[in-house]
FIPAGU-657688 format. One record per residue (C-alpha): residue in three letters; x, y, z. Coordinates in steps of 0.05 Angstrom, whole numbers, plus 5000, padded with zeros to 4 digits. Last residue first. Layout:
! residues N
ALAXYZ
...
***
This chain:
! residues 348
UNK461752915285
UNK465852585344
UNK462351955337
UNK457351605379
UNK455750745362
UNK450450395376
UNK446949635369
UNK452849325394
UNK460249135357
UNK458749765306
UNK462349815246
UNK468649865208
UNK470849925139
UNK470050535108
UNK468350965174
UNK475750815196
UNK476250815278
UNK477951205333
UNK478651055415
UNK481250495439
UNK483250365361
UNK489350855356
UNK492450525421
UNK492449785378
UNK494750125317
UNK491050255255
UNK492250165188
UNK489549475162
UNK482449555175
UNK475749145194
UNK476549425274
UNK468449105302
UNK468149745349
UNK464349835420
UNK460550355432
UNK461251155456
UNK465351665432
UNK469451445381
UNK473951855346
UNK474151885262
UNK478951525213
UNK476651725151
UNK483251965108
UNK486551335148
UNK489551065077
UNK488850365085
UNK481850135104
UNK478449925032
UNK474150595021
UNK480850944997
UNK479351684998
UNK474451975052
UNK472852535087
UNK465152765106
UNK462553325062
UNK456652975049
UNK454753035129
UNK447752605129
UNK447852225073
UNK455652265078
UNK454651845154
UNK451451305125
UNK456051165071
UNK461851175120
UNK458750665160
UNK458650135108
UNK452349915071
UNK448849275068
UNK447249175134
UNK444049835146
UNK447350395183
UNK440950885215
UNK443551655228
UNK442952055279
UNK444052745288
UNK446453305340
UNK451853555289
UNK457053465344
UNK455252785375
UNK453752425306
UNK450051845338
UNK450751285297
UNK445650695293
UNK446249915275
UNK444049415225
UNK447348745213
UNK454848525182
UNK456947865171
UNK464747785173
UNK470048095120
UNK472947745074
UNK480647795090
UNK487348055070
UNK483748655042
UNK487749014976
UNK492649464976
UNK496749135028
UNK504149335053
UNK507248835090
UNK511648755147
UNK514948045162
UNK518147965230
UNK512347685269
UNK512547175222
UNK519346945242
UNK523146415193
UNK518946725140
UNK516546265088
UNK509346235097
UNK509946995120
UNK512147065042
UNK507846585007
UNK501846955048
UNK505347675020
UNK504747414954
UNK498347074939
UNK495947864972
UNK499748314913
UNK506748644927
UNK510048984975
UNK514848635028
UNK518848845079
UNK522648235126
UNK526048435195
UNK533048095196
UNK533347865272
UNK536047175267
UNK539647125214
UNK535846895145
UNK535846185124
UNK528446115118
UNK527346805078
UNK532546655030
UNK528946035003
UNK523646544977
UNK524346274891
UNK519346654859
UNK513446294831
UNK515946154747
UNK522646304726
UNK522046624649
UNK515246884651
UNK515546994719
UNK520647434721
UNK525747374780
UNK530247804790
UNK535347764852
UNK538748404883
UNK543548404934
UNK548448124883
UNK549648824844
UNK546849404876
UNK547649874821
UNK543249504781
UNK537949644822
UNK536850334779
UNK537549934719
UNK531249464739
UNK527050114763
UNK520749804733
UNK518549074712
UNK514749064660
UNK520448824607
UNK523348374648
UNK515947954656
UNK510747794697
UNK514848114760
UNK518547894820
UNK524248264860
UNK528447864919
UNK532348444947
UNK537448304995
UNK540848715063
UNK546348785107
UNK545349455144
UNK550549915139
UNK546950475148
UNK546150825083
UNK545550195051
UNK538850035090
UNK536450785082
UNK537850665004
UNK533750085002
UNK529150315042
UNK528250844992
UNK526850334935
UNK521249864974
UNK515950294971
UNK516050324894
UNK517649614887
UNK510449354902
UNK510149614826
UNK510748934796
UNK512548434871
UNK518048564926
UNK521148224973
UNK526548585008
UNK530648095076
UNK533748535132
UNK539648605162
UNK542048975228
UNK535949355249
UNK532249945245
UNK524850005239
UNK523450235159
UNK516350485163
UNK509850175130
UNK504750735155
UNK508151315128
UNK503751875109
UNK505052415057
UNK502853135054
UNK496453195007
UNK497053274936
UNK494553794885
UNK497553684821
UNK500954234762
UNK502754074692
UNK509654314661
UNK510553534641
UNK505353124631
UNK499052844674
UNK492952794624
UNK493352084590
UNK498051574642
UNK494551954702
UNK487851834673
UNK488651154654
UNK491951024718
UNK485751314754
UNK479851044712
UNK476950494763
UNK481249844739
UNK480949414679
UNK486849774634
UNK491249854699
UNK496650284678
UNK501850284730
UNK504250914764
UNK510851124802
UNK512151674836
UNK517852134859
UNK517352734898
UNK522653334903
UNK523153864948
UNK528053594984
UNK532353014956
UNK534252645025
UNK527052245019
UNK530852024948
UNK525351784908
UNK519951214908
UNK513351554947
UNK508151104947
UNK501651274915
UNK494551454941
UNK489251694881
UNK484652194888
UNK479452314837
UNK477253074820
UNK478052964738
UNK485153194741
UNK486952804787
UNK489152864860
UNK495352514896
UNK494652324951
UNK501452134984
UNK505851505012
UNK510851385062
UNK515050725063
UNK521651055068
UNK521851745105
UNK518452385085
UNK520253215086
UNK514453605074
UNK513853965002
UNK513254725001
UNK518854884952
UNK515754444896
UNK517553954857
UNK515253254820
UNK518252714780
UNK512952264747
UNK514751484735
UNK509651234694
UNK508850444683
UNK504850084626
UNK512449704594
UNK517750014641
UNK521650594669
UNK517451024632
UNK518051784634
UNK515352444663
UNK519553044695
UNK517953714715
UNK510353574737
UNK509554204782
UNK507754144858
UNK501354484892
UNK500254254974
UNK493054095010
UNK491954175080
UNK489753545104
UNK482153345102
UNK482252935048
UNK478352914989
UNK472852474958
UNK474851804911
UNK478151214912
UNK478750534884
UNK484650264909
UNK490450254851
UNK494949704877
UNK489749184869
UNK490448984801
UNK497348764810
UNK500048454750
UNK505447974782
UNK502047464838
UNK496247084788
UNK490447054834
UNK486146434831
UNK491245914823
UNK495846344887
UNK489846334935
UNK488445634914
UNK496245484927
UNK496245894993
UNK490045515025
UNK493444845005
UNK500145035032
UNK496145165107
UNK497645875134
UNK498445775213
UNK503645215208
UNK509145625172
UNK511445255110
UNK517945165071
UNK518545475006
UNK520444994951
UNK525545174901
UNK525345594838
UNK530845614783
UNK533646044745
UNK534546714780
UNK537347364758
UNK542347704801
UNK544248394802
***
């Protein structure tokens, strides 16, 4: 395992201009990942599983690593994550970072985030070993596609996703590097488990190295797919850098985007025989719990899919970062999206 000295420029891709990514990057240092815990709440509507805490320790200044088993658990593939529910009722979404091959067995990984909604707090106080957790099945929306080499980037805690690929990559024979940012060595998780890959892995802590060197990216082969996880300043230095943007796949936990204006429109919940008025300010998904409280949700940022509802009738201004082009010709997220017209009709 390689730690870096020096950083180099990053060559640019015409679409993201460098002086839109520096004042991205001055305004939002790239390491400490506030983001990475979405704010959620509610409960989804997949059938929930029990697992026992049998392991708990810290691979790294604020993080928890939690090892978790249970007979029942679904089998998973790199890139998938669960919900995971606290305690207190909250629901939290976290990537899975163990061996998918290790069956009935979850890994996770959470940072404390002093400043953010209560989760991490929570998880880092209450969840110990012998303990029990609901969670729901897992869902994989940043897969590992095949192919012959591929480029990690990784940022704090973006690593968790990144691990099993890892292994998948190795397991195939794919040729493969890590680059893996963080403030600082000593917050940086998982460090002796990458050890074992010796020079496909590169370090870089901030603190010591400054914005992480991505000169790999521009002199990759042609057809190395590029993963990355890791806060939005980022992932825009990354598809900067990418000789292919088209081959970079990221994992967000935070909007890429502000979203456009918004105005009034009406739902038509088709089933329940009601309508209900969405006001400017609010999203769709608040309009539809005054009406149907028991209404799934969990990430209320467009990630997680837990309210992703068909469409009857209207047309759909898609404000999320999960769904596929067939998914949206006929479903959307409530969290995010609204109305293109004056109405929409939902399946509810």
């Amino acid at each position: 395992m390689r730690r870096a000295l020096a950083v180099t420029a990053v060559a640019g891709a015409a679409w993201v201009t460098r002086r839109a990514l520096r004042r991205r990057i001055d305004r939002s240092p790239l390491w400490p990942l506030p983001a990475l815990e979405a704010p959620v709440s509610g409960h989804s509507p997949r059938r929930a599983l029990r697992a026992l805490i049998v392991s708990r320790t810290e691979p790294a200044h604020g993080v928890l690593r939690l090892t978790l088993e249970s007979p029942d658990l679904p089998a998973w593939t790199p890139g998938a994550h669960v919900d995971v529910t606290l305690p207190s009722g909250l629901v939290r979404q976290y990537s899975l970072c163990g061996d998918p091959a290790d069956a009935g067995r979850y890994t996770i990984a959470i940072r404390l985030i002093e400043d953010g909604r209560g989760g991490s707090r929570e998880a880092h106080a209450q969840l110990v070993e012998g303990a029990e957790l609901e969670l729901r099945p897992p869902r994989n929306r940043f897969e590992l596609v095949p192919a012959p080499s591929y480029v990690f980037v990784a940022g704090g805690i973006g690593i968790t996703p990144i691990l099993p690929m890892l292994r998948a990559a190795t397991a195939t024979g794919a040729d493969w590097t890590l680059l893996y940012g963080g403030r600082s060595l000593d917050s940086m998780p998982f460090l002796d488990d990458l050890a074992a890959y010796g020079d496909r892995v590169t370090v870089l802590p901030e603190d010591e190295v400054g914005l992480p060197d991505l000169s790999p990216l521009a002199a990759a082969a042609p057809g190395t797919l590029v993963y990355c996880c890791g806060p939005e300043p980022l992932m825009l230095a990354v598809i900067e850098a990418a000789q292919d943007p088209a081959a970079v796949h990221l994992e967000r936990f935070a909007p890429s985007a502000a979203p456009g204006p918004a105005r009034a429109f009406t739902v038509e919940l088709r089933r329940s025989g009601r309508v209900v008025e969405v006001a400017a300010d609010e999203s769709t998904l608040a309009a539809v719990r005054r009406e149907l409280p028991d209404t799934p949700y969990s990430c209320e940022q467009g990630f997680c899919g837990t309210c992703q509802h068909r469409v009857l009738e209207g047309g759909v201004d898609h404000r999320d970062e999960l769904l596929t082009d067939q998914e949206r010709d006929d479903s959307m997220l409530l969290c995010v999206s609204r109305a293109k017209g004056d109405r929409l009709v939902l399946d509810l």
